[in-house]
GUTIVO-309643 format. One record per residue: residue in three letters; x, y, z of N, C-alpha, C in turn; residue number from 1; chain. Coordinates in steps of 0.02 Angstrom, whole numbers. Example, Ala and Ser with C-alpha at 12.3 -4.5 7.8 and 13.67 -1.06 7.14 Angstrom:
BEGIN
 residuo n_east n_north   n_up ca_east ca_north  ca_up c_east c_north   c_up num cadena
     ALA    660    -284    390     615     -225    390    660    -165    390   1      A
     SER    642    -112    354     684      -53    357    645       2    394   2      A
This chain:
BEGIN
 residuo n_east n_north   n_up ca_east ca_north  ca_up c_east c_north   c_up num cadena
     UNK    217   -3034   1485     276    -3076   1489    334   -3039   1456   1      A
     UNK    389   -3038   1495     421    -2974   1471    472   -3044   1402   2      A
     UNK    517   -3004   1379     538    -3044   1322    629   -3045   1352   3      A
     UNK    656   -3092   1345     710    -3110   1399    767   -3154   1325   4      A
     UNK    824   -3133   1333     866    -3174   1292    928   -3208   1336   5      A
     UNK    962   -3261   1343    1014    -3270   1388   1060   -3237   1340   6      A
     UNK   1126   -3258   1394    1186    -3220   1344   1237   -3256   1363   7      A
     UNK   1282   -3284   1328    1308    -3366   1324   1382   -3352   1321   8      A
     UNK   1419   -3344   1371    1499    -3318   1360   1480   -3244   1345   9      A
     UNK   1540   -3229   1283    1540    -3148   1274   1511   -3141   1204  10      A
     UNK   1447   -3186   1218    1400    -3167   1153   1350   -3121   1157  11      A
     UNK   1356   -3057   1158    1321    -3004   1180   1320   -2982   1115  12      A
     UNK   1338   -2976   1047    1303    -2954   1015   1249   -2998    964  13      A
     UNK   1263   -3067    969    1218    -3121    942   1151   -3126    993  14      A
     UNK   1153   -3094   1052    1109    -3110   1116   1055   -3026   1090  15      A
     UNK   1100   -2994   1059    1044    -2939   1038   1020   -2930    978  16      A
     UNK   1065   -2996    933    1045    -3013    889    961   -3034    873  17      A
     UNK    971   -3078    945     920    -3118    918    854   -3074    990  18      A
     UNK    889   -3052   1026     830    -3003   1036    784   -2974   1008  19      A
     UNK    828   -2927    966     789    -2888    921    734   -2921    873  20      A
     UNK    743   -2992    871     719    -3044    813    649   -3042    861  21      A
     UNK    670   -3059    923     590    -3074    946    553   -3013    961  22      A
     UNK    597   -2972    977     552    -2897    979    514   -2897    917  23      A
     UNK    546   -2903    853     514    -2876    793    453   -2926    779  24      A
     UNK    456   -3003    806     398    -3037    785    345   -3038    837  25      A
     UNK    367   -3009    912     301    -3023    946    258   -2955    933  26      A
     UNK    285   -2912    892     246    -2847    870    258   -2770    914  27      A
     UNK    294   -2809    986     288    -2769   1038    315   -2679   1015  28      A
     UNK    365   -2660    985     371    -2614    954    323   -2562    925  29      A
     UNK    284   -2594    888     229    -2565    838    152   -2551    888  30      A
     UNK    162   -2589    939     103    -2579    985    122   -2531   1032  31      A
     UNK    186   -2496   1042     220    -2451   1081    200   -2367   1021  32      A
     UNK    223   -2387    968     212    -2350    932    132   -2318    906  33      A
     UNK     87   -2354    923      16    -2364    895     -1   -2312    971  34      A
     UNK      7   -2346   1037       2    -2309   1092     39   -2262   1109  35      A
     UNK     72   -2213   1053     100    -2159   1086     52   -2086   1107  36      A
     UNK     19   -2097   1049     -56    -2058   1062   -123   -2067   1060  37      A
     UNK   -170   -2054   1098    -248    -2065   1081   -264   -2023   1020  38      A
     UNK   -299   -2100    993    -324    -2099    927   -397   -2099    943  39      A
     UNK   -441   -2044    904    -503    -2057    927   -537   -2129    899  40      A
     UNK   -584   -2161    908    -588    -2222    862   -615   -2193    792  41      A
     UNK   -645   -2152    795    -685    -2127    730   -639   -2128    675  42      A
     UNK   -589   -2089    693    -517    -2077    670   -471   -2135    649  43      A
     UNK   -474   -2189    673    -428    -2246    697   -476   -2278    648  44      A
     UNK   -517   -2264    641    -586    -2317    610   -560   -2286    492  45      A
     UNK   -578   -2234    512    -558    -2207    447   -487   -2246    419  46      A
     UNK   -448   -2223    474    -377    -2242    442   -367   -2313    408  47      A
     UNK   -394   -2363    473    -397    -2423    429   -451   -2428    363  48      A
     UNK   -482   -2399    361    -532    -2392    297   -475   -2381    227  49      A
     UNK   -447   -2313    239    -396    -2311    206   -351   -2354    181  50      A
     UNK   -307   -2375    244    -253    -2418    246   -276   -2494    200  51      A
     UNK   -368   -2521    215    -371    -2571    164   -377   -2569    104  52      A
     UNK   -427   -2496     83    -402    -2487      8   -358   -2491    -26  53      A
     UNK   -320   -2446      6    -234    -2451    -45   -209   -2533    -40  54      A
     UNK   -221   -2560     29    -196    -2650     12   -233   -2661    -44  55      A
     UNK   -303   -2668    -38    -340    -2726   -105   -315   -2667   -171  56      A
     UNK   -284   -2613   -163    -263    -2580   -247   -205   -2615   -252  57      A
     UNK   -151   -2610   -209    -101    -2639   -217   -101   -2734   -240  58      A
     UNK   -162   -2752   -209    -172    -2828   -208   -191   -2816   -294  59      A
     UNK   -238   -2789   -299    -275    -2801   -377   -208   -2761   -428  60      A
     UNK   -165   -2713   -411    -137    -2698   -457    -60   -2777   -466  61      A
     UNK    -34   -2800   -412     -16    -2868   -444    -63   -2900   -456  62      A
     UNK   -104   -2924   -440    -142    -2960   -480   -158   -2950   -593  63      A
     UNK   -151   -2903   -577    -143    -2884   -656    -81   -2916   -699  64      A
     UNK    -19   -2883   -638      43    -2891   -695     63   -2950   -674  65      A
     UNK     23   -3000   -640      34    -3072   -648     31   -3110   -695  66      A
């Protein structure tokens, strides 16, 4: 479903205003970006391994200075 904004008089920059709003929440961007290259999964598999450590460090290090 492609993502569509009207544009209301000569509101063309509030109309890309709020474009950009739904671009950024339906994710579509970041899934353009994720598919720019094949990731092997093994690879893809590690990374998120990674990527959750540093969250739960980051999670447990506020958790401290709470």
């Amino acid at each position: 479903m492609p993502i569509t904004v009207p544009v209301k008089g000569n509101g063309v920059d509030a109309a890309l205003k709020r474009f950009k709003n739904k671009v950024a929440k339906s994710g579509l961007l970041g899934e353009v970006k994720r598919k720019k290259e094949y990731i092997k999964p093994g690879v893809e598999r590690k990374v998120k391994r990674e990527a959750a450590k540093k969250n739960a460090r980051k999670a447990a290090k506020r958790e401290r200075n709470s």
